[in-house]
N, C-alpha and C positions, 0 to 999 in steps of 0.2 A: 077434917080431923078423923070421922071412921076412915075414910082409905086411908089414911097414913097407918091408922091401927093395925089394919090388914095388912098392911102390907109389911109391918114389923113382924106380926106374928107370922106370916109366911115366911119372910127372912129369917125369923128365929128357929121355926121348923125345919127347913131348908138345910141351916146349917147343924141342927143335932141328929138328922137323917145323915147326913157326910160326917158327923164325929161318932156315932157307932157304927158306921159303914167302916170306919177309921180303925176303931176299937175293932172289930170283928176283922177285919180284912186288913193287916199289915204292911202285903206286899201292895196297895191299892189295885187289886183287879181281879179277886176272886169273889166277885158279888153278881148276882143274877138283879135284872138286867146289867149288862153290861155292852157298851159301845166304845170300840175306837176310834178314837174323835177326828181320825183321818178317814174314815168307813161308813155306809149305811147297814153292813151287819150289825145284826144285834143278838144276844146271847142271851136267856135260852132257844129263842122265837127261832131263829136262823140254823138252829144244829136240826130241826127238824123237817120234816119232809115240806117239798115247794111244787104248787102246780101252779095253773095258767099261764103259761106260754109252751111251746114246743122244748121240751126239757129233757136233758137228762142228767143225774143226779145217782151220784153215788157215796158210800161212808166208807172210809179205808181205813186198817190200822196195820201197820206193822211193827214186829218187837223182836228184839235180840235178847233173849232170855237164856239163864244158868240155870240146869236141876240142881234139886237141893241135896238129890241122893245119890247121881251119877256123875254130877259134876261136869256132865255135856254140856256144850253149846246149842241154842235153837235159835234158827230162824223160822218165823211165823208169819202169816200173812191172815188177814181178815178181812174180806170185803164185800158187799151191801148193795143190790143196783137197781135203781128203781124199774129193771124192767126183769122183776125177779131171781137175777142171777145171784149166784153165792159161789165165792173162791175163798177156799181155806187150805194152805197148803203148809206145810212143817218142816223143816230142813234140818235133820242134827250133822253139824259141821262137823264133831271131832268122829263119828262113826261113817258117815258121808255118806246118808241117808236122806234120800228126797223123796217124800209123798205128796203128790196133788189132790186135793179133791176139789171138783166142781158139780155142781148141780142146780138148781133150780125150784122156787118153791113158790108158796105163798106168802109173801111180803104184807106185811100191815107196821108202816109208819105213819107215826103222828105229827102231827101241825102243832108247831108252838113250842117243841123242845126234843128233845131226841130221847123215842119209846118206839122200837126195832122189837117186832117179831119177826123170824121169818120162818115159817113153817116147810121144813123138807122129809122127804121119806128120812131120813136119818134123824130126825127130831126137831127141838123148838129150839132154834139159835135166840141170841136174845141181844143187846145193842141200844144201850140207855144211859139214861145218867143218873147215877144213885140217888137216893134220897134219906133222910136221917129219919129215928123214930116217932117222929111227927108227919110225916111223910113229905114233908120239906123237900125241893130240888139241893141238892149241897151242888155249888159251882165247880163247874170243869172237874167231876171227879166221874167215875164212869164204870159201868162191868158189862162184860163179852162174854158169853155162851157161845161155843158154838161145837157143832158134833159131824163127822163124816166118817161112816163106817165103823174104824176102831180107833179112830183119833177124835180126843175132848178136850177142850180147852175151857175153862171157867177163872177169867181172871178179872181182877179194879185196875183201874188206872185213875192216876192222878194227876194232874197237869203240874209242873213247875213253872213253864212259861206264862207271859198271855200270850192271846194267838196273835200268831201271826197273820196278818192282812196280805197275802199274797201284790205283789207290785205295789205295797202302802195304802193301797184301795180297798182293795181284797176283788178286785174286777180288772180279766183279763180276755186277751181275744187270744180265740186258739186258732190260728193264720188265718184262713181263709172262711174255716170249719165252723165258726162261730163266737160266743162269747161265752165266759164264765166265771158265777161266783165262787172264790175261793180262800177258805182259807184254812191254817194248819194248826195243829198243837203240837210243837215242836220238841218237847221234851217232858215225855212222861214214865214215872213210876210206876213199873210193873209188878202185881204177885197176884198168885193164885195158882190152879193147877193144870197141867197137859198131862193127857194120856197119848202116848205116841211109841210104836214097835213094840206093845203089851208091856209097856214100864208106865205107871201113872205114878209122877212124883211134882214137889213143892216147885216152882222155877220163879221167879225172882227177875228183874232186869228193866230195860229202857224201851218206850215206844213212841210213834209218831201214827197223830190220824189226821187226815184230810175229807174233808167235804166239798163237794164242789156243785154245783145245778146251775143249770142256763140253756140256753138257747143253742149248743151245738152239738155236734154228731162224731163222734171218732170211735173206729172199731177196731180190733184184733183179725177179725174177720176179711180173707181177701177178696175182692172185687175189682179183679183189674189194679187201676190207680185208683180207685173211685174215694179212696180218706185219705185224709194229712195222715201221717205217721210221727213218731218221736220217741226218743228217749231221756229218762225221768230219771234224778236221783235226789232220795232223801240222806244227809249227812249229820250226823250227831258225832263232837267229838268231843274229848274226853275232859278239855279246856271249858266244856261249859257253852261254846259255840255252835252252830248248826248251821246249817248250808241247802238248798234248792237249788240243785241244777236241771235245767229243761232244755231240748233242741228237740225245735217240732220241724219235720220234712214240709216241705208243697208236693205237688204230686208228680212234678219232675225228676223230687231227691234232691232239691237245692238246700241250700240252710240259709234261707236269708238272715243276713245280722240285725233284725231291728226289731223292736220291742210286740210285735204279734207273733214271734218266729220262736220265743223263746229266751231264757235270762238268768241271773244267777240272786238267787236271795243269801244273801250272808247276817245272821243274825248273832250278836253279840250276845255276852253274857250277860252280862243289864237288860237282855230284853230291845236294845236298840237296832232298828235294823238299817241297811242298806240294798238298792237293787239297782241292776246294773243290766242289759244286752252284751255290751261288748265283754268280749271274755274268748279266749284260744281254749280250743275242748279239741285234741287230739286220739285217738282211737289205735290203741299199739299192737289190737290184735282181735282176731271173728273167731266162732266158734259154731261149726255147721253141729243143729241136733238131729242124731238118725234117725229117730222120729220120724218130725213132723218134713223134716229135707231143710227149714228154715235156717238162715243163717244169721247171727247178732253181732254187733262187735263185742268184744270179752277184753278188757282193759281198758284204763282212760286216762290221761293226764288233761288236768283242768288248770289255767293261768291267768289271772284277771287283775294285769296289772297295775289296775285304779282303785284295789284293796288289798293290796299285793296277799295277793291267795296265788300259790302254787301244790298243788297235790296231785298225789297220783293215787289211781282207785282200782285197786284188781280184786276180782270176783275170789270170793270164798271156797267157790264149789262150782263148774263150771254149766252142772247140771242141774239146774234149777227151774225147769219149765213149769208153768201153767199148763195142764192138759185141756184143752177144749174142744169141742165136736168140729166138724165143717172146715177143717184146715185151721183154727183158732187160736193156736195153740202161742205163748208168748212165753218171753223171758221177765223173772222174778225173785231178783235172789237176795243175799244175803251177800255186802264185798266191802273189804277193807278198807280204809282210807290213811294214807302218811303223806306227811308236805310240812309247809311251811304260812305262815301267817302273821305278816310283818318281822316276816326274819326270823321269826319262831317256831320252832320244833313243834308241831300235831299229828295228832293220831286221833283216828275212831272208827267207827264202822259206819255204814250206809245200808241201804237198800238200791237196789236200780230196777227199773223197768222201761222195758225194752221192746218196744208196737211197730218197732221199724225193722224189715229184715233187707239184707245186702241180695242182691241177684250175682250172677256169674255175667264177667262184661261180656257183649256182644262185640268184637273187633269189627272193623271193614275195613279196608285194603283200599286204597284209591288204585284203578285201572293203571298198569303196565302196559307199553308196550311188549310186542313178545320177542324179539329177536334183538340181540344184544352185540357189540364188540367187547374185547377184552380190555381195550382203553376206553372204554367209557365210564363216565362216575355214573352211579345206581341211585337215584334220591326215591324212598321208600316212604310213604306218609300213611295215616291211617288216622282213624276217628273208631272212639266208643261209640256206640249206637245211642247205651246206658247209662250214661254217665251217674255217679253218685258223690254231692260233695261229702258224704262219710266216709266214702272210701278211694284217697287221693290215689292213685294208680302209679305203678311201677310195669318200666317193658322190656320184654328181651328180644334181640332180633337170630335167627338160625337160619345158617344155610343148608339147604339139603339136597344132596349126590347122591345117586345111586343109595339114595334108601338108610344115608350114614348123619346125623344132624352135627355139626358143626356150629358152638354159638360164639356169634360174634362180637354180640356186646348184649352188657344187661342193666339192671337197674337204673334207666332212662325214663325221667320224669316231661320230656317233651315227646309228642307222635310224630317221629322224622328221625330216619336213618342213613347216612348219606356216605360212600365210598365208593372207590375206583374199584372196578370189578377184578382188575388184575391180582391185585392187595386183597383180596378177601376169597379168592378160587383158586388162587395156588399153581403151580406151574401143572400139574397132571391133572386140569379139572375134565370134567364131561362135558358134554354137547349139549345138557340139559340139565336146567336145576331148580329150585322153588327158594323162596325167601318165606320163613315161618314168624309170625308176630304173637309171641305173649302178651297177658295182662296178668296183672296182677298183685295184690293188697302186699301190705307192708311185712306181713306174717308169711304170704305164700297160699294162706286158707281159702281165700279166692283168685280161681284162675279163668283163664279165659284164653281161645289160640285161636290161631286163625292164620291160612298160607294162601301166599301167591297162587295164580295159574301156570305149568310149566313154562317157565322162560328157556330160549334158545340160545347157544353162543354159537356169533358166526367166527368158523377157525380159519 
């Protein structure tokens, strides 16, 4: 008879703990602890710093914000690294102004919820989760500090979603490179203030933060092949929807299609989500920066037949680098998105980021013989050294006389060029001539050449 007692008044407790959780919390999932019951994350414990294992771990936010007094556009970036880095870069689109700032400080994050100092010669950035005049944690609601030189930003955010568990889990492998926890808050409520180009004024707008720690290694930094690379895009669009797009490299430049490689999260407006690998991400166009020499792709169309998602996503401002020491330097910007989503008309903006840069092909030439008749067929082959499945290659072949190129054929999606010599050198040719091999991306942005050894015709 006591344990049944106990074990009523537990059930009775039980259940008026979940009806003013009820009462306070509407949408069911703005309460601290919180867990996704598909998830080992747990909230506030997990927004905060993680150690014991080989880690690394970083807080990201980015926001598309409106001044209240110039009525510009900003892209923002904010971001937190457990191995003291600080990126804060500002983009005002309608003046088409882009400031980087990076530096490095003293970081002191805490265990058990998210409380971000990070101390730089430019000041005390800050990186928390509110709390109400009790000093109460208030759930998923948040304020950023942060300062570099003559740019300041002091702004709240609030979440409207819950988070998202990254692959439903919120635990993914990043290819080869390792594993990581991850997950996002996909749509939040921005205000507060930016100082940026000597105007400090009100701005207002939408943000996305990620966090992520585990056990793997990916740099900006080059070393050879020595990291996976990829490109990252956050999407919010105007329908209430959001979208994760990722294609991470192997060190080849392959994109394998399968769930360590990269995937597409599509999260509905309810909050429900879906995730998927298979997905066509096409690349319409690179953008070498004079800078760093580095080179990105700059345009996308994304089509993922089994949610029927088709969009296309072109950058804001094509100059939107990361500045970073050591060759480090990466793409970060601010890019539009329009498509379709079950047939339906979307629009919104995004973010992209971009750790992967294209090289210039290396052509090769398979060996010719060197002395030729004029009725002979010429079969011309050749092989990328470089190959990049980001960048499907286009060839042209030219013949060259006396110093004059001649092009034969172009926009050739296989390495093989094959004609009668007579048909391609003309009744007045020379005694000597070379066969010239382009490469090159769909835009033209990257090229690549490469010629035969002089070939002889016997007359």
């Amino acid at each position: 008879m006591k344990q049944s007692k106990l074990l009523f008044w537990a059930f009775l407790a039980m259940t008026l703990s979940l009806s003013l959780l009820a009462q306070d919390d509407p949408v069911g999932w703005k309460f601290y602890p919180y867990k996704d019951p598909g998830s080992q994350i747990v909230f506030p414990k997990d927004e905060g710093r993680h150690i014991g294992v080989p880690n690394m771990e970083w807080w990201y936010s980015v926001m598309h914000l409106r001044g209240e007094t110039s009525g510009d556009r900003y892209a923002v970036l904010v971001t937190h690294f457990n191995n003291q880095i600080r990126l804060f870069t500002v983009t005002n689109l309608d003046k088409k102004v882009h400031t980087s700032g990076a530096t490095m400080g003293l970081l002191n994050s805490s265990f058990g919820r998210l409380d971000l100092t990070h101390r730089t010669k430019y000041g005390k950035d800050i990186f928390r989760t509110k709390k109400d005049e009790k000093g109460k944690l208030i759930p998923f609601e948040y304020e950023i500090q942060t300062h570099h030189d003559k740019m300041n930003l002091s702004v709240q955010l609030k979440s409207q979603k819950r988070p998202m568990m990254v692959a439903g889990d919120g635990y993914i492998a990043v290819g080869t490179s390792g594993h990581t926890w991850y997950y996002s808050l996909t749509n939040l409520a921005v205000s507060g203030v930016l100082e940026h180009q000597g105007l400090k004024e009100k701005v207002t707008g939408i943000g996305w933060m990620d966090h992520q720690w585990g056990p793997f290694v990916i740099s900006p930094f080059e070393l050879g092949r020595t990291f996976e690379t990829y490109e990252w895009f956050c999407v919010q669009l105007e329908n209430g929807m959001e979208l994760m797009i990722s294609n991470i490299y192997d060190r080849d430049y392959h994109l394998p299609m399968t769930e360590d490689y990269g995937a597409v999260e599509l999260l509905y407006s309810n909050g429900e989500g879906r995730h998927t690998e298979r997905r066509e991400f096409k690349r319409t166009g690179y953008w070498r920066d004079p800078v760093s020499g580095h080179t990105m792709s700059m345009g996308w169309e994304l089509k993922v037949p089994e949610l029927n998602v088709d969009i296309k996503l072109t950058p804001d401002l094509v100059d939107q680098m990361v500045q970073l020491p050591m060759n480090g330097s990466f793409w970060e910007g601010s890019v539009s998105v329009t498509g379709t989503i079950d047939g339906v008309a979307v629009k919104g903006k995004a973010f992209g980021e971009l750790l992967h840069r294209f090289e210039k092909p290396e052509v090769e030439i398979s060996t010719l013989k060197s002395t030729w008749k004029r009725n002979e067929t010429l079969t011309l082959d050749w092989k990328v050294k470089n190959p990049d499945d980001g960048n499907p290659l286009n060839f042209s072949v030219s013949l060259v006389q006396n110093g004059v190129e001649t092009l034969l054929k172009q926009d050739m999606r296989v390495a093989q060029f094959s004609a009668k010599l007579e048909s391609i050198l003309g009744a007045q040719s020379a005694s000597k001539f070379t066969l010239k091999v382009r490469a090159y991306s769909v835009d033209k942005t990257i090229k690549g050449e490469t010629e035969t050894s002089v070939l002889k015709l016997i007359l």
